[in-house]
C-alpha positions as CSV (number, residue, x, y, z in Angstrom):
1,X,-17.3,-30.9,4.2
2,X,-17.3,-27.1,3.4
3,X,-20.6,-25.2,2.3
4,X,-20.8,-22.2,0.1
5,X,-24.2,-20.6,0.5
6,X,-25.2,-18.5,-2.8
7,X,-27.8,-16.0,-2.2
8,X,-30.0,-14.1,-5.1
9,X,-33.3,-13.5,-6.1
10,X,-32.5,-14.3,-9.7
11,X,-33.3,-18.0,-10.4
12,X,-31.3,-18.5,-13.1
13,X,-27.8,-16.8,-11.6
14,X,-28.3,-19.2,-8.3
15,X,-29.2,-21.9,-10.5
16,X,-25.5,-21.5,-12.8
17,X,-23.5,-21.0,-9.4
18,X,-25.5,-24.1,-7.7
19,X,-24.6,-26.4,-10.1
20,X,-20.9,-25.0,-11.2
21,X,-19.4,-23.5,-8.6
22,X,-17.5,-26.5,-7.2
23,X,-16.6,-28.3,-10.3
24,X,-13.1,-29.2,-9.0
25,X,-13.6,-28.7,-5.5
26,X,-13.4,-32.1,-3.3
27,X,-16.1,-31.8,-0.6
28,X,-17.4,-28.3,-1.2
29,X,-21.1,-28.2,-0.8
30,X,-23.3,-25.3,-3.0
31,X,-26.3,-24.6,-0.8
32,X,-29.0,-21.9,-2.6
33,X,-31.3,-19.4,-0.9
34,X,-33.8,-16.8,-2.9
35,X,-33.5,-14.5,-0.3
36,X,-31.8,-12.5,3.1
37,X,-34.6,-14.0,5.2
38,X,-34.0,-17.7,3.9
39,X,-30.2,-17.1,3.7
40,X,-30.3,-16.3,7.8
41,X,-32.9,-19.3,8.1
42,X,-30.6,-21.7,6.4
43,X,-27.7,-20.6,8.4
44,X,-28.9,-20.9,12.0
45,X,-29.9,-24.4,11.1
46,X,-26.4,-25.7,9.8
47,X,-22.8,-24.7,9.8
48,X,-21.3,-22.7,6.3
49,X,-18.0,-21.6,5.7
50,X,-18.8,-18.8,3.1
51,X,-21.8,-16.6,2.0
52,X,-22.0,-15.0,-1.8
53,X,-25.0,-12.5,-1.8
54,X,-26.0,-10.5,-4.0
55,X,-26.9,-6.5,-3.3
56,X,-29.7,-5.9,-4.6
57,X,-32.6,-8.0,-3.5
58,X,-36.2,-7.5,-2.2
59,X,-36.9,-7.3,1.6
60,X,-33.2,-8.0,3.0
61,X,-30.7,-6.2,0.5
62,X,-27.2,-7.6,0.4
63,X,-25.6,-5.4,2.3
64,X,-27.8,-6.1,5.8
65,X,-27.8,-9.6,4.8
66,X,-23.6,-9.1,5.1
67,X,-23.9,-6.8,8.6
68,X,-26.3,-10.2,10.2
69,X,-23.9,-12.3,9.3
70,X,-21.2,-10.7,10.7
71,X,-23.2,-10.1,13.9
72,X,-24.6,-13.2,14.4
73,X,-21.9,-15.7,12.9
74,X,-18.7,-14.1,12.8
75,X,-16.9,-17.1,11.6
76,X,-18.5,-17.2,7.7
77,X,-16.9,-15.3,5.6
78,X,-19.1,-13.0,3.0
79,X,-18.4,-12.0,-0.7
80,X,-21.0,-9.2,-2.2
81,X,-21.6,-9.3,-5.9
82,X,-23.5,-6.9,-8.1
83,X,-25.0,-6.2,-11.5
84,X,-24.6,-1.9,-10.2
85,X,-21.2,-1.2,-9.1
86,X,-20.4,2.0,-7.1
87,X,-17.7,3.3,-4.8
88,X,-20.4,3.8,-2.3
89,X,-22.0,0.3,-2.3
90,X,-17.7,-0.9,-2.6
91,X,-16.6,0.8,0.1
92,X,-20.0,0.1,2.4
93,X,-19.6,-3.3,1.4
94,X,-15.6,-3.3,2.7
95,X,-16.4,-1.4,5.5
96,X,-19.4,-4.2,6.7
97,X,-16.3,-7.1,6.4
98,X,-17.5,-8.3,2.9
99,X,-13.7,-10.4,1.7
100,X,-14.2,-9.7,-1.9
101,X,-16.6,-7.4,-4.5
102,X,-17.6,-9.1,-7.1
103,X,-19.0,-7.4,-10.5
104,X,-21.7,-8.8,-12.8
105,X,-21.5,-10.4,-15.4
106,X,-18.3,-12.4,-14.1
107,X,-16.1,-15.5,-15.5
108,X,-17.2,-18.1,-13.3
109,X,-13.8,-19.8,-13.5
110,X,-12.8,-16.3,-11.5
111,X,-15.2,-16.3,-9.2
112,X,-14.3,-20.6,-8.7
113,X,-10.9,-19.1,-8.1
114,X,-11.7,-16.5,-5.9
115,X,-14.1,-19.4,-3.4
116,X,-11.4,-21.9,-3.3
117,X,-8.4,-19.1,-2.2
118,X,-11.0,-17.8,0.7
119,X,-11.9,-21.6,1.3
120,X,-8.0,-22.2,1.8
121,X,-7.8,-19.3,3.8
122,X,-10.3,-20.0,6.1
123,X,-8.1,-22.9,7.6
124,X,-5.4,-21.0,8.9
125,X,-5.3,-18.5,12.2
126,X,-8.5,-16.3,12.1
127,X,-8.8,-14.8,16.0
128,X,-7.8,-11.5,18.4
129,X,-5.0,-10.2,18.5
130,X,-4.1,-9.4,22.1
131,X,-2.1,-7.1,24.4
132,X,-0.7,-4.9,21.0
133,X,-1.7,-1.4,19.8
134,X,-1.8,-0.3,16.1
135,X,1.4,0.3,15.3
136,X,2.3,-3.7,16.5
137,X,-0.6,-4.9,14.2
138,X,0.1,-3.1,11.0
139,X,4.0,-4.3,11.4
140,X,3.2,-7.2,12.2
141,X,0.7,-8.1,9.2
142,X,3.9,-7.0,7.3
143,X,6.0,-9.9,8.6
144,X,3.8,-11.9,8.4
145,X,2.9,-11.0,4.6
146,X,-1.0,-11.2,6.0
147,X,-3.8,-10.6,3.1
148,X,-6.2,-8.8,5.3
149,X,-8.1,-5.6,6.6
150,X,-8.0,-3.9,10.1
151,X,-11.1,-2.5,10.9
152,X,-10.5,0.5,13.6
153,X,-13.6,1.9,15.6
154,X,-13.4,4.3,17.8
155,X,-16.5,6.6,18.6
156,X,-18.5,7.7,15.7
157,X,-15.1,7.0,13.5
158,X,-14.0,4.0,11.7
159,X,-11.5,3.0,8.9
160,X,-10.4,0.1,7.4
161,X,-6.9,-0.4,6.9
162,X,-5.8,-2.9,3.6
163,X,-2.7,-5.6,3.6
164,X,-2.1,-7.3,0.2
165,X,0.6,-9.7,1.1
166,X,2.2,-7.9,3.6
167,X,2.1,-4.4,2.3
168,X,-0.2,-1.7,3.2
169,X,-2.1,-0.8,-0.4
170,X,-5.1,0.9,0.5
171,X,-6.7,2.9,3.1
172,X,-10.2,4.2,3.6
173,X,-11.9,6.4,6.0
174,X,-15.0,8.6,5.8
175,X,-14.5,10.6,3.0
176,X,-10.5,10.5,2.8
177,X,-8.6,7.1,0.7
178,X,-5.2,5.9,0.4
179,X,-2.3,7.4,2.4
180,X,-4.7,10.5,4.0
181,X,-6.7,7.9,4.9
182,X,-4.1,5.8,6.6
183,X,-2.5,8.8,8.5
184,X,-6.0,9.9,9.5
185,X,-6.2,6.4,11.5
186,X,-3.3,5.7,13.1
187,X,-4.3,8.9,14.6
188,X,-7.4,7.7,16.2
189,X,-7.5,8.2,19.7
190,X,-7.8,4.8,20.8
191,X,-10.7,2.3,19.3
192,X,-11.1,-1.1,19.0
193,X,-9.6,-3.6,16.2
194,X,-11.4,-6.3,13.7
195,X,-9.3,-8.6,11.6
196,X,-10.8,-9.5,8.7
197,X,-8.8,-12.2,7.0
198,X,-8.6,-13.0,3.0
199,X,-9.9,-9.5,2.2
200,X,-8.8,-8.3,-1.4
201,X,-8.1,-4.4,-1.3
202,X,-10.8,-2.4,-4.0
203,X,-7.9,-0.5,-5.3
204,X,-4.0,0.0,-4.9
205,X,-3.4,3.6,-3.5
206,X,-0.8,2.9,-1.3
207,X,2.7,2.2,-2.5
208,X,4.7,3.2,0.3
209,X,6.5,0.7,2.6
210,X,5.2,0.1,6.0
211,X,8.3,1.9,7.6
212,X,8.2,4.8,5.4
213,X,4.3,5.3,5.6
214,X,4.8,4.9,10.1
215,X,8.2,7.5,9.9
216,X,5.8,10.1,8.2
217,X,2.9,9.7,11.1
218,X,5.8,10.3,13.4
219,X,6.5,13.7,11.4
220,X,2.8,14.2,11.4
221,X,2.4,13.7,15.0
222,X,5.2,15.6,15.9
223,X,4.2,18.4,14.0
224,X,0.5,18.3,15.7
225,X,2.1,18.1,19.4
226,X,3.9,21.2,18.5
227,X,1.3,22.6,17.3
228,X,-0.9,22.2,20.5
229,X,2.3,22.9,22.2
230,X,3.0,19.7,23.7
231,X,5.9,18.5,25.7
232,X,7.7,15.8,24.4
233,X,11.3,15.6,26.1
234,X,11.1,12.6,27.4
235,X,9.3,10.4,25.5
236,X,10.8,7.5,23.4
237,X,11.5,8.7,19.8
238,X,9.8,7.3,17.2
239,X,13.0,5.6,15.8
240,X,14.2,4.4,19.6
241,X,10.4,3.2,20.0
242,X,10.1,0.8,16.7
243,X,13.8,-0.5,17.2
244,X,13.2,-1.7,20.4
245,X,10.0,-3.4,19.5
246,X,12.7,-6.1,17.9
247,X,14.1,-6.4,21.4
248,X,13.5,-9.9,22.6
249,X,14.1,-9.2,26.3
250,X,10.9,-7.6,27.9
251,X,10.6,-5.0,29.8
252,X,10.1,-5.1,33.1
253,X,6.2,-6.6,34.2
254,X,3.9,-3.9,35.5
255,X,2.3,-3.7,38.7
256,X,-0.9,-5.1,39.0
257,X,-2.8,-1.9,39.1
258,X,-0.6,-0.8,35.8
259,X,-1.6,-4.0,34.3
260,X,-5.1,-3.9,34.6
261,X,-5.5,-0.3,33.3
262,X,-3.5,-1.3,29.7
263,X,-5.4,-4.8,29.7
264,X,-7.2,-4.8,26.3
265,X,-11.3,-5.0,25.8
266,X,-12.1,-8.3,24.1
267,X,-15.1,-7.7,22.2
268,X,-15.3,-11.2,20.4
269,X,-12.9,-11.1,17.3
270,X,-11.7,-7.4,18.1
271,X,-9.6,-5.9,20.5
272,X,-9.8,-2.2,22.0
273,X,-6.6,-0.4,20.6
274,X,-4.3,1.7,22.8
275,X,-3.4,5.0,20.9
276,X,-0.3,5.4,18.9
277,X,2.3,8.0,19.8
278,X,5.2,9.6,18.3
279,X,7.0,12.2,19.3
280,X,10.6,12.7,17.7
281,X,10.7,14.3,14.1
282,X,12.8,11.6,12.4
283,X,12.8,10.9,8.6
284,X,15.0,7.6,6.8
285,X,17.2,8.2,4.6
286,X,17.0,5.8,1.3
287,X,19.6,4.0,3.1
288,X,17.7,3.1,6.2
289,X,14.3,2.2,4.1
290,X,16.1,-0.9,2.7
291,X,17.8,-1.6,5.9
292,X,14.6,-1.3,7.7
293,X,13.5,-4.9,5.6
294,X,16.6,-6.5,8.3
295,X,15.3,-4.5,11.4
296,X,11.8,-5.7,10.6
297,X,13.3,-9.7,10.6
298,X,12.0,-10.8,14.3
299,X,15.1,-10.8,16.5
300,X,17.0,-8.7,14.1
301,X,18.0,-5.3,16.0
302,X,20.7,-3.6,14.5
303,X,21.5,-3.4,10.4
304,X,24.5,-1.4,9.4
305,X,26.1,0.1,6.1
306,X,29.8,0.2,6.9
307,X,32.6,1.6,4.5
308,X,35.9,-0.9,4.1
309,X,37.5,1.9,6.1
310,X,35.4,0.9,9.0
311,X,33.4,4.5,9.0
312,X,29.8,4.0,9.4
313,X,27.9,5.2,6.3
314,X,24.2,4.6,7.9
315,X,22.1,2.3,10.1
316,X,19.1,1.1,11.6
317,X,20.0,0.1,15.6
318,X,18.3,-1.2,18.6
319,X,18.7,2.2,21.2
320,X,21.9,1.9,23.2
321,X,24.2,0.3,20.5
322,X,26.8,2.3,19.5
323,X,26.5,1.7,15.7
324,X,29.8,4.1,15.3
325,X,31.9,1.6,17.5
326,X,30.0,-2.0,15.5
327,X,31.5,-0.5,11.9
328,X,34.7,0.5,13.2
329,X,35.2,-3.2,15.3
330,X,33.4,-5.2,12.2
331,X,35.7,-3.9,9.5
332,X,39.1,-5.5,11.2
333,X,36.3,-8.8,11.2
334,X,35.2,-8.1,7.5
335,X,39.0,-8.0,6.5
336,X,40.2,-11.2,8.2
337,X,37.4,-12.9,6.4
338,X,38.3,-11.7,2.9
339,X,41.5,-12.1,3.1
340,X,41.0,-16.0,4.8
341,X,39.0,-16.2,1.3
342,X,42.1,-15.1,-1.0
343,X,44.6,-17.3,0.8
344,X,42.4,-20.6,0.9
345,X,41.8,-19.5,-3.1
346,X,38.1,-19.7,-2.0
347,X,37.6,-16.1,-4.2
348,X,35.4,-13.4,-3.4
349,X,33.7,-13.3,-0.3
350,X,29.6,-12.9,-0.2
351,X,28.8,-13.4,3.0
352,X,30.4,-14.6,6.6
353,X,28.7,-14.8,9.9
354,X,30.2,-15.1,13.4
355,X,28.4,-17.4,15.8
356,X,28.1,-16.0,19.7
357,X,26.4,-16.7,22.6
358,X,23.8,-14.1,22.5
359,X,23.2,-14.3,18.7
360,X,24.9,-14.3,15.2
361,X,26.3,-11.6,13.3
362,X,26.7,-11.1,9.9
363,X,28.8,-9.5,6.7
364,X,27.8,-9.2,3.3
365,X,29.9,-7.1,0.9
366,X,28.0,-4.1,-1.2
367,X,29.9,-3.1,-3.7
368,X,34.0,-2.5,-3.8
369,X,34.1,0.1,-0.8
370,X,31.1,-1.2,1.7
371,X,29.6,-4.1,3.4
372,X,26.3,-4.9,5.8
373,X,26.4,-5.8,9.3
374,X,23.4,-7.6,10.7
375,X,23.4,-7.9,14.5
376,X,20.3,-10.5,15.8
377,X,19.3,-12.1,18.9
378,X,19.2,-16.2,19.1
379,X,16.5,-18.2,17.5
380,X,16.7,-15.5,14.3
381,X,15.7,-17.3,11.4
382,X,19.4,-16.8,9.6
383,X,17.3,-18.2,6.0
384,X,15.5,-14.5,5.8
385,X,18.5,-12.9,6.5
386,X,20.5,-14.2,3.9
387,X,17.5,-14.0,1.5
388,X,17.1,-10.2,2.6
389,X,20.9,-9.8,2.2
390,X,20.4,-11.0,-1.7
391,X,17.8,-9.0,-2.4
392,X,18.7,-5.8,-1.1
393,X,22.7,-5.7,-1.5
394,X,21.9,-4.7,-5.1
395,X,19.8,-2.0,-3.8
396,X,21.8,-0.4,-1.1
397,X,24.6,-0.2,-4.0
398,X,22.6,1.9,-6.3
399,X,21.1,4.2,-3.5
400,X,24.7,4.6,-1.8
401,X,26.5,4.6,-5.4
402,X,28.9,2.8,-3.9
């Protein structure tokens, strides 16, 4: 049994939402309470998987109703609604971990909607996220297609970070929104992390992908370090230090004393976040944005555009492949295939892969003069490869104009 616990000091509103709010639902239970106090009352005495509060209430307003909950029972989730919406009570309201902000009057079929998707969401992994910094969270919310927030603290500084299936759509942080917003905290020196799952973004201001929106930090970081005068030789670029992220062999295992200085802070539900560098001013072309959807396939490390002629046109590549040697070796490959095609009378050739010990590769055509090689490590799920070789084939034709 799951239990929705409405909160307001209107009688009438939490009499509606206690008596339809689950029509539909199998064992969802609608508990009422006329206020903050009895809400936190009621929830010390029994277990509830959600809390719908409104703001604006006597004694206990909404809003420190939603920071209690957080602090003393991290695992319900909180929805804030409100007859007086502002961008200030919004973004507080974000900012304190509410999932959703809900305005009065509503449709109660939405707000039904809206419980049962955070109910369903409430089953699946909801925990820390361990031994990463930033830049491994935000990529991998994007393979994962997460619906979520990131929560970043650090000092007297936070800023909440928005995932709507995947993509980064929203930012906020002090004053700043969207992509300012975003820059401003991936540039946090250090901090600690909250993942708050099921959170619905306020707004869209983001409409970047993830690897465009991180390749831009790396120019903005860049551009700081030189400002401050910073020496940066030998550091990874930012291009060498996201491909090899895809590398499925680790590195080599730190000493103990290493180990124990970059062991994360576990500070229930939130981990302490090492700060992000990037040091090499790199920009993708067009080309390398779409192939940067193969790169961003786990155990997918190298994605190249090759001509027919077996020049390389562009790529993505794990550091230390010579991409210039793959599309001259995988054109005589790509032309053995086709041609196996014709004389079989199988017809045109959309896509071949050659199985090897250390992982598959694979050729898709793009256009009449080009074709993709994908280079990936074993246990690569080969389904999103050929789905991302589909959608994007198109794509890289009318960038290319091949």
């Amino acid at each position: 049994m799951k239990r929705v616990l409405v909160v307001d000091d209107e009688e009438d509103m939490l009499w509606m939402l206690q008596r339809n709010l689950n029509k539909g639902m199998k064992d969802v239970e609608i508990l009422a309470a006329k206020s903050g106090e009895e809400a936190l009352a009621l929830l010390s005495d029994r277990s509830v998987n959600l809390v719908i509060t409104d703001i604006n209430m006597p004694g206990m307003n909404g809003l420190d109703l939603l920071i209690e909950i957080n602090n003393r029972f991290p695992g319900t989730g909180v929805i804030i609604m409100t007859a007086y919406p502002s961008n200030a009570y919004e973004n507080k309201a974000m900012m304190s971990g509410s999932l959703r902000f809900i305005e009065k009057p509503f449709d109660i079929k939405v707000v039904r909607a809206i419980v049962e998707e955070v109910l369903k969401e409430s089953e699946g992994f909801q925990g820390t996220v361990d031994g990463v910094d930033l830049i491994d969270i935000v990529q991998f919310n994007g393979l994962s297609r997460a619906t979520a927030a990131l929560k970043v603290t650090t000092g007297d500084r936070e800023g909440m970070i928005f995932f709507k299936e995947g993509a980064v759509v929203h930012a906020m942080c002090g004053k700043e929104n969207g992509e300012e917003a975003f820059f401003t905290i991936l540039g946090f020196n250090g901090g600690s992390l909250q993942n708050i799952r099921g959170v619905q973004p306020p707004v869209v201001s983001i409409h970047k992908s993830i690897e465009a929106l991180l390749f831009e930090t790396a120019v903005k970081s860049d551009e700081k370090a030189d400002h401050l005068g910073q020496n940066t030789e030998d550091i990874p670029s930012p291009r060498e230090e996201i491909a090899s992220r895809s590398d499925d062999h680790p590195p080599s295992p730190p000493s103990p004393t290493e180990e124990k200085a970059n062991e994360p802070k576990i500070l229930e539900n939130r981990v302490e976040i090492q700060p992000t560098t990037f040091t090499e001013d790199f920009e993708m072309t067009e080309i390398q944005k779409i192939l940067a959807e193969f790169t961003n396939i786990e155990g997918v490390h190298t994605a190249c555009l090759v001509g027919r002629d077996g020049f390389l046109l562009d790529s993505l590549a794990r550091a230390g492949i010579d991409s210039e040697m793959i599309g001259a070796i995988a054109s005589s490959g790509f032309g053995s295939a086709e041609s196996m095609g014709n004389q079989l009378g199988q017809g045109d050739l959309r896509m071949t892969m050659f199985e090897f010990a250390n992982g598959p590769v694979m050729f898709a055509p793009v256009g009449d003069d080009a074709f993709l090689v994908i280079v990936a490590d074993q246990e690569t799920n080969l389904g999103w490869i050929r789905i991302s070789i589909k959608k994007n084939a198109k794509k890289i034709k009318e960038v290319a104009a091949l």
